[in-house]
VEXKOL-808451 format. One record per residue (C-alpha): residue in three letters; x, y, z. Coordinates in steps of 0.05 Angstrom, whole numbers, padded with zeros to 5 digits, always signed. Example, Ala and Ser with C-alpha at 12.3 -4.5 7.8 and 13.67 -1.06 7.14 Angstrom:
ALA+00246-00090+00156 SER+00273-00021+00143 
END
This chain:
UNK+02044+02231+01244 UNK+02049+02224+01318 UNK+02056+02170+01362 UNK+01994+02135+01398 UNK+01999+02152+01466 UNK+01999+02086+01517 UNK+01953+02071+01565 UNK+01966+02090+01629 UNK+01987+02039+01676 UNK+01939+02012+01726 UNK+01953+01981+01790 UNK+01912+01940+01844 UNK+01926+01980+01916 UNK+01890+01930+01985 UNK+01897+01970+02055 UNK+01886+01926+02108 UNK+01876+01927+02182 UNK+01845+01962+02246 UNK+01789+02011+02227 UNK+01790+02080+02240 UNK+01760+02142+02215 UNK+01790+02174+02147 UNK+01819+02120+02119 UNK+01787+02121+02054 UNK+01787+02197+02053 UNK+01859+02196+02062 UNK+01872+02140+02020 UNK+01839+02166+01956 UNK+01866+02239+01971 UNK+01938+02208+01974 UNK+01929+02177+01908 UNK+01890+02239+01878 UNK+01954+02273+01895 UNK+01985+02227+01853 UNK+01942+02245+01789 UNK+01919+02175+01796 UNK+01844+02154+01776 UNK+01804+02106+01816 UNK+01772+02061+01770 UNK+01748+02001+01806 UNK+01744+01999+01885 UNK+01705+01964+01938 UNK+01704+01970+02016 UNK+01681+01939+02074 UNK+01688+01926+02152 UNK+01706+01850+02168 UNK+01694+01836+02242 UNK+01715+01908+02261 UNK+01771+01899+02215 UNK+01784+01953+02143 UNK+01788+01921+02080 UNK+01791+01967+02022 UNK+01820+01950+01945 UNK+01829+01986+01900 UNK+01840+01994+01815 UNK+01875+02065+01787 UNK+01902+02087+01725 UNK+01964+02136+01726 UNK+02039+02150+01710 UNK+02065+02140+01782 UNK+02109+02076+01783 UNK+02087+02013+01843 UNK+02151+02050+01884 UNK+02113+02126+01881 UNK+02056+02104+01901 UNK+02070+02054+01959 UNK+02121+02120+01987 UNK+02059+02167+01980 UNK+02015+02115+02020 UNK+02070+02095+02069 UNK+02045+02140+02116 UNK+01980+02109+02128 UNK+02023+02046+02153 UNK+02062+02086+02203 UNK+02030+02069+02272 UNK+02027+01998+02246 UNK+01952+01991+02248 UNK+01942+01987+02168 UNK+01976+01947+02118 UNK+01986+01977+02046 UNK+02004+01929+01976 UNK+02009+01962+01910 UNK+02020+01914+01853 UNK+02022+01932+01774 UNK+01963+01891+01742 UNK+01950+01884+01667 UNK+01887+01928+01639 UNK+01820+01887+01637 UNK+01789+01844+01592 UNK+01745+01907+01561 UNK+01676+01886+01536 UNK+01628+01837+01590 UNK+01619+01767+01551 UNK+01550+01756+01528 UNK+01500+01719+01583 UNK+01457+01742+01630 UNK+01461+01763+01707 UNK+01437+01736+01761 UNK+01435+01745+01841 UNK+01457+01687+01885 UNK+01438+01689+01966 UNK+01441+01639+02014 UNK+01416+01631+02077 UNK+01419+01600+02146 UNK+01460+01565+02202 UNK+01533+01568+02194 UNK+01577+01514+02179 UNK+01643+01507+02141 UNK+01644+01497+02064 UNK+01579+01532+02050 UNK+01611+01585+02000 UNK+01656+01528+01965 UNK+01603+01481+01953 UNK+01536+01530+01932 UNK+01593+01570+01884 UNK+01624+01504+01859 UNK+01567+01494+01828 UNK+01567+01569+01801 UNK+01635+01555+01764 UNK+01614+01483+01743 UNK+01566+01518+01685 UNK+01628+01571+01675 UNK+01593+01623+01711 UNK+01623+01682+01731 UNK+01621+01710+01811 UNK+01634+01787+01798 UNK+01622+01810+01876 UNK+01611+01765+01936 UNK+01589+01785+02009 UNK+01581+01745+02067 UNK+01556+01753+02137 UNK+01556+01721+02199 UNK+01500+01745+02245 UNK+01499+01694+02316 UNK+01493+01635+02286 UNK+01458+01660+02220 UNK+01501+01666+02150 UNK+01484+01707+02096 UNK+01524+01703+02031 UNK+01496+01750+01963 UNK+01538+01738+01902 UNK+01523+01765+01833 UNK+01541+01722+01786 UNK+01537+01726+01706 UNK+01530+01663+01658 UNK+01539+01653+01600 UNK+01496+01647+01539 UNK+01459+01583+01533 UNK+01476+01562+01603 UNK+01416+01519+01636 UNK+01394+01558+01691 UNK+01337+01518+01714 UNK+01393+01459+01717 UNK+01437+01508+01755 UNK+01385+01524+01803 UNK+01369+01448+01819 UNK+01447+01448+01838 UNK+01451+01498+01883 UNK+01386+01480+01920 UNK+01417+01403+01926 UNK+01483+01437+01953 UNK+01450+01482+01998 UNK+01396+01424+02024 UNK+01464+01377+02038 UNK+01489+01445+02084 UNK+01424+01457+02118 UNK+01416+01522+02089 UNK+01369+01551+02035 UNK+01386+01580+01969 UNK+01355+01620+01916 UNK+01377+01640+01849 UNK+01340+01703+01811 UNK+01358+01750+01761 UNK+01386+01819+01762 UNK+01352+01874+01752 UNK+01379+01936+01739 UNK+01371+01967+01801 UNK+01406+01904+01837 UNK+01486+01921+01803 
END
């Protein structure tokens, strides 16, 4: 009888800093070197600055992989973290999803107080993205809930948050197409 063979381990990898061409080309090709799989990964520009994390499965120990990505740090423009991080939860809990923007002029607290109310009913923010345009902020989050939460009481608290801000809010399920 032979042994079960153990998950591979995964680890969460953020590079950070001034943006440049390549980065996630070389990034990913470093770690592809590595036999590493990318399983989870998002990536952005923040005011001109790179923001990239990252999920992968593999054999390489935190040490290999932060030497094979320690070039990318080099001129001092980037910063890399690799960290071990336990496997997910598996299965999504039962609920439904739903899409979260708000609109209009910025101010501070506007993405603490509209998703306070988010986490009040034990909803779940699985991506967030903000903007700031002039003196226009944009914020998308999609959110999931879970079963038998009240929406339309939800709704009513985001829109008195939002109204309290100055800004407008709307709450609307996902489609498909939308995650």
């Amino acid at each position: 009888m032979s042994t079960p063979t153990p998950p591979p381990t995964q680890h969460a990898i953020t590079v950070l800093g001034h943006d440049r061409p390549g980065i996630i080309a070389e990034t990913t090709g470093r770690l592809a070197e590595l036999g590493l799989n990318l399983e989870d990964s998002t990536m952005t520009l923040l005011r001109g600055h790179f923001a990239m994390m990252l999920v992968c499965a593999g054999e390489p120990s935190a040490a290999a992989i932060e030497a094979a990505l320690a070039p990318l740090t080099d001129d001092g423009s980037l910063t890399v973290t690799v960290r071990a991080v336990s496997p997910g939860a598996g299965a999504a809990p039962a609920g439904s999803s739903w899409v979260l923007t708000v609109h209009g002029g910025d101010r501070p607290g506007i993405v603490s107080s509209v998703v306070g109310r988010v986490a009040e009913v034990g909803g779940n923010i699985n991506d967030l993205t903000t903007r700031l345009a002039g003196d226009h902020y944009l914020l998308v989050a999609e959110i999931d809930l879970p079963a038998g939460a009240d929406v339309d009481a939800l709704e009513a608290a985001v829109r008195t948050a939002a109204t309290a801000l100055g800004v407008g809010a709307t709450l609307r399920r996902a489609e498909a197409d939308d995650l």
